[in-house]
N, C-alpha and C positions, 0 to 999 in steps of 0.2 A: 822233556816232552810229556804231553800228559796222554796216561793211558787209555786205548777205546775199551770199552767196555768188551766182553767177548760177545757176548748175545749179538753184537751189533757186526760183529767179526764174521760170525757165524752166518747170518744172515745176510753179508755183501757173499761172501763164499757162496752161497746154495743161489744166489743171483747170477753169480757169473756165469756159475755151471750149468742153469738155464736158459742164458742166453747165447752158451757156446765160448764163453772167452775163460781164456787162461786164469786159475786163483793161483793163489799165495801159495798155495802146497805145489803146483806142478810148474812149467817152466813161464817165462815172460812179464817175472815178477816186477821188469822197469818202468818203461814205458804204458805199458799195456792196465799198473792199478789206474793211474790219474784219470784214464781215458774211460774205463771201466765205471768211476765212480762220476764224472762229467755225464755220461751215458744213465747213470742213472736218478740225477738230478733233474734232467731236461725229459726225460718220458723216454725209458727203453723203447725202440721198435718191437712187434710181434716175432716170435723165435723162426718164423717163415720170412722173412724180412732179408735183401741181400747181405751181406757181410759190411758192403760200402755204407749201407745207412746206419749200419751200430758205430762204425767208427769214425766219432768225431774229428774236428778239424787238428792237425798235428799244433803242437804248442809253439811259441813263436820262440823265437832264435835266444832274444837276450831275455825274456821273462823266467826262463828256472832262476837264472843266479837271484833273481826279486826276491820271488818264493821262499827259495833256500834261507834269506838273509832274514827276511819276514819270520820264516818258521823258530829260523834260531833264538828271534830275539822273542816271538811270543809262544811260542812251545807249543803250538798248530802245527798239523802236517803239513808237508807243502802242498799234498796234493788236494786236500779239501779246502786251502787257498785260492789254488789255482782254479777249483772246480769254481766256490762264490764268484769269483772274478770273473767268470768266463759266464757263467748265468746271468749277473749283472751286467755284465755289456750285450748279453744277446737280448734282455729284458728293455734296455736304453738304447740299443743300436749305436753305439761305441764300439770301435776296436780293440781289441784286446791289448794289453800292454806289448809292445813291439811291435806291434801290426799297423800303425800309424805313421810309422817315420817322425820324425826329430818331435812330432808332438804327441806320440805314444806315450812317454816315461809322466809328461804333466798329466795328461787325459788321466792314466792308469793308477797316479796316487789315490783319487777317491775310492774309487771301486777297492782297491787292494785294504784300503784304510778300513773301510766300514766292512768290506768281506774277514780282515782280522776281527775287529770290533763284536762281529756278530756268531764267529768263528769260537771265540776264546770264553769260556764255562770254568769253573771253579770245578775240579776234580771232588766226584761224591767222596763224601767220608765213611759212608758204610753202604752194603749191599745186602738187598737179600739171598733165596736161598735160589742157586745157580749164577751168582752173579748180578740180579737184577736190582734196579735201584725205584724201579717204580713201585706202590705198594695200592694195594685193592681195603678200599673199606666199603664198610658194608653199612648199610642203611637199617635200623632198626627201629621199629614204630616204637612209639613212648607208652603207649598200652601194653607191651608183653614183659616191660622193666619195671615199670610199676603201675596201681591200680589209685584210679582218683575215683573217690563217690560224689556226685552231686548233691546230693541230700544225706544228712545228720542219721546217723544210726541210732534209730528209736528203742533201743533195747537193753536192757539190764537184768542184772543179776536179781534174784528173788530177794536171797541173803547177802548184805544186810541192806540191803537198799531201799526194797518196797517191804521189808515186814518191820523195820525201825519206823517208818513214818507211818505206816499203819495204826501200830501200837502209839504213838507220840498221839496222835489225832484218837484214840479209844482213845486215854487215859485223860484228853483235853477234854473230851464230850462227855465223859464219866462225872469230871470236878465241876462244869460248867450244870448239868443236870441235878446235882446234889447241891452244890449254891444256889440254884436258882427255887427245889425244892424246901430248904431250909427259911428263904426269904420270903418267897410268895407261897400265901396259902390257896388249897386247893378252894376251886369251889364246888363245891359237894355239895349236894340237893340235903330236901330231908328226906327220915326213912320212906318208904315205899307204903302207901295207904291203898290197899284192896280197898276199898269200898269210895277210893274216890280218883280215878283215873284224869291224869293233867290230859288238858285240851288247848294246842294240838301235842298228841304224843309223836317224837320224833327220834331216829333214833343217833346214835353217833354220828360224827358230822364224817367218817370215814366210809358210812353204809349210807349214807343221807341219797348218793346215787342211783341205788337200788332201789330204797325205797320211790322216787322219785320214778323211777321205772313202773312201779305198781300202780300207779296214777294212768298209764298212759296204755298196759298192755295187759294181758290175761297173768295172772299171779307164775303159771305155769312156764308163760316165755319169760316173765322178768326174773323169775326167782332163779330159774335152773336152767332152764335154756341156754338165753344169754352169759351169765356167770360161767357153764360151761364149753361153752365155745371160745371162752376167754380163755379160761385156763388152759382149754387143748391147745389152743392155739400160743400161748407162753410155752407149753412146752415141748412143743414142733419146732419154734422158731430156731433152734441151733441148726436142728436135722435138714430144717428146709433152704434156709440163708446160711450158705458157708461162706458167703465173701468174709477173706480173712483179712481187708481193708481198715486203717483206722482211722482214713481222712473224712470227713461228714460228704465233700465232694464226690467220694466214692460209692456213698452209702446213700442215695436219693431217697430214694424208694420205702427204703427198712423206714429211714428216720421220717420221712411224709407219714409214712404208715403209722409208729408209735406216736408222732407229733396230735396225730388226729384220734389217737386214743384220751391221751393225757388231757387234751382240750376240750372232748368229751363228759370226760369224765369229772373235771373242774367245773364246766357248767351248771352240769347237774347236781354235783354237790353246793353252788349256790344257791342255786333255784330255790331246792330242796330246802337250805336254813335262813333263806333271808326274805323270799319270796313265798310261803307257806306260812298261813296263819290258821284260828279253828278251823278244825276238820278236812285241813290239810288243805285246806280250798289257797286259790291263788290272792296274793295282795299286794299293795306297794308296801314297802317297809316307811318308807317317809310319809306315809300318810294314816298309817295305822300301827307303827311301830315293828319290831323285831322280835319274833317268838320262836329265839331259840338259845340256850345256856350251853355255859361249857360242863 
C-alpha cells in the first residue's frame, strides 16, 4: 500500500477532533475513518450542526468486499475509494455500488474505475523538512543578480591609453611641421624700412579681428575692453558651467554660446584680410585685388 504522507495524517486528525468525531488515536477507528473522510470530501456541516447531518449515509452491504479487492490490487486505501465513488455518484445521481440491485455492480464499475484511476499517484521519492513534499521558490527580479548598462562605458584609463595616442599624434604633427618646413619656404617680407611704411599696414591674420574691431569702436572698447571680457569670461567658464555632460545634445547652450564666438571671430578675421585695402577702407577683392601676405 502506498504511504500517506504524515502532514496530511495530521491534519484529517485535528479535523475530526473539530468536528467532534472519533481519530486514529482514540476508539472507533472502523467504521467511523471512511465516513469521517466521505464527510470531508462533500463540505463538513458547521461544529453546531446535529450529529445526524455529519454522518453520512451507512455504506452498502456488498460494496466493502469491491473496495477491499480494488485496494489490494492497486494499493489505494479502501476508504478514499470508497469516498471518490460515493462523491462521484452523488455528483451523477447514480447509486452507489449495491444500492441499485442486480444493476448496481454494471453502474458501479465506472465510477470505481476512474475513482481508482484518479485515486493512484506515484509514491514522492524524497521530502522535505517535516515530511513535506511541496517546495516554495522564490521570485527574484533579474536586476539584483546582475546589473545590464544600456549605454557603453565611456571611460578609461589615463595610462597607457590616452597618453600613448597623445604622444603618437605630437610626434606625427612634429614630423609633418619639419617636412613641411624643409620643403616650402617661408614667405618673409623684406627687412622693415622706417621711412617708408606698407599701405594698407595689416597685422597677423590671427589679430586681423581686433584690428577690424578698431574700424568700428573707440580703441579703448576694442583694444581692452572687449579682449577682456573675453578672457574673463574663458576663465569663469569651468566655475560657472559644471554640466559634467559629454553629449553636444546635453550641452545646447555652452556649444550655441562658443559656436557664436568662433563665427564671430572668423568673420572678422576675413573681412579684416580680404575685404581691406589702402587705408584699411573697405573693397571687393575681385575687383581690386587681395592686400594681404602671409
Amino acid at each position: 500500500m502506498v504511504d500517506i504522507p504524515e502532514h496530511l495524517l495530521k491534519r484529517s486528525q485535528e479535523r475530526r477532533k473539530q468536528l467532534g468525531l472519533p481519530t486514529s488515536e482514540g476508539e472507533g477507528e472502523g467504521d467511523a475513518a471512511p465516513a469521517t473522510e466521505a464527510a470531508e470530501g462533500e463540505g463538513a456541516a458547521p461544529s453546531g450542526a446535529p450529529a445526524e447531518a455529519l454522518a453520512p449515509a451507512p455504506p452498502a452491504a456488498g460494496a466493502g468486499g469491491q473496495f477491499d479487492e480494488l485496494a489490494q490490487k492497486s494499493g489505494v486505501p479502501a476508504h478514499l475509494l470508497e469516498r471518490a465513488a460515493r462523491r462521484r455518484a452523488q455528483l451523477s445521481g447514480e447509486p452507489m455500488p449495491g444500492e441499485g440491485g442486480a444493476a448496481a455492480p454494471a453502474a458501479a464499475g465506472a465510477p470505481v474505475a476512474a475513482a481508482t484511476a484518479t485515486a493512484v499517484a506515484p509514491a514522492p521519492t524524497a521530502t522535505g523538512p517535516g515530511g513535506h513534499t511541496h517546495r516554495l521558490l522564490t521570485v527574484v527580479k533579474a536586476g539584483s543578480i546582475q546589473q545590464t548598462k544600456a549605454s557603453p562605458v565611456d571611460k578609461v584609463h589615463t595610462w597607457p591609453h590616452l597618453l600613448v595616442f597623445e604622444m603618437t599624434v605630437l610626434l606625427a604633427v612634429t614630423a609633418i611641421l619639419i617636412i613641411f618646413s624643409v620643403v616650402v619656404r617661408a614667405p618673409l617680407l623684406e627687412l622693415a624700412d622706417p621711412n617708408r611704411t606698407p599701405n594698407p599696414s595689416k597685422a597677423p591674420w590671427y589679430f586681423l579681428g581686433l584690428q577690424e574691431l578698431l574700424t568700428m569702436w573707440h580703441p579703448m572698447v576694442a583694444g581692452v575692453l572687449v579682449p577682456g571680457i573675453g578672457l574673463v569670461a574663458l576663465a569663469a567658464a569651468p566655475y560657472v558651467d559644471k554640466n559634467p555632460a559629454n553629449n553636444p545634445n546635453d550641452r545646447k547652450f555652452a556649444i550655441s554660446l562658443f559656436t557664436c564666438f568662433l563665427v564671430s571671430a572668423a568673420i572678422l578675421a576675413i573681412i579684416g584680410s580680404f575685404f581691406r585695402g589702402p587705408g584699411f577702407n573697405f573693397t571687393w577683392p575681385w575687383l581690386e585685388g587681395v592686400f594681404f601676405d602671409l
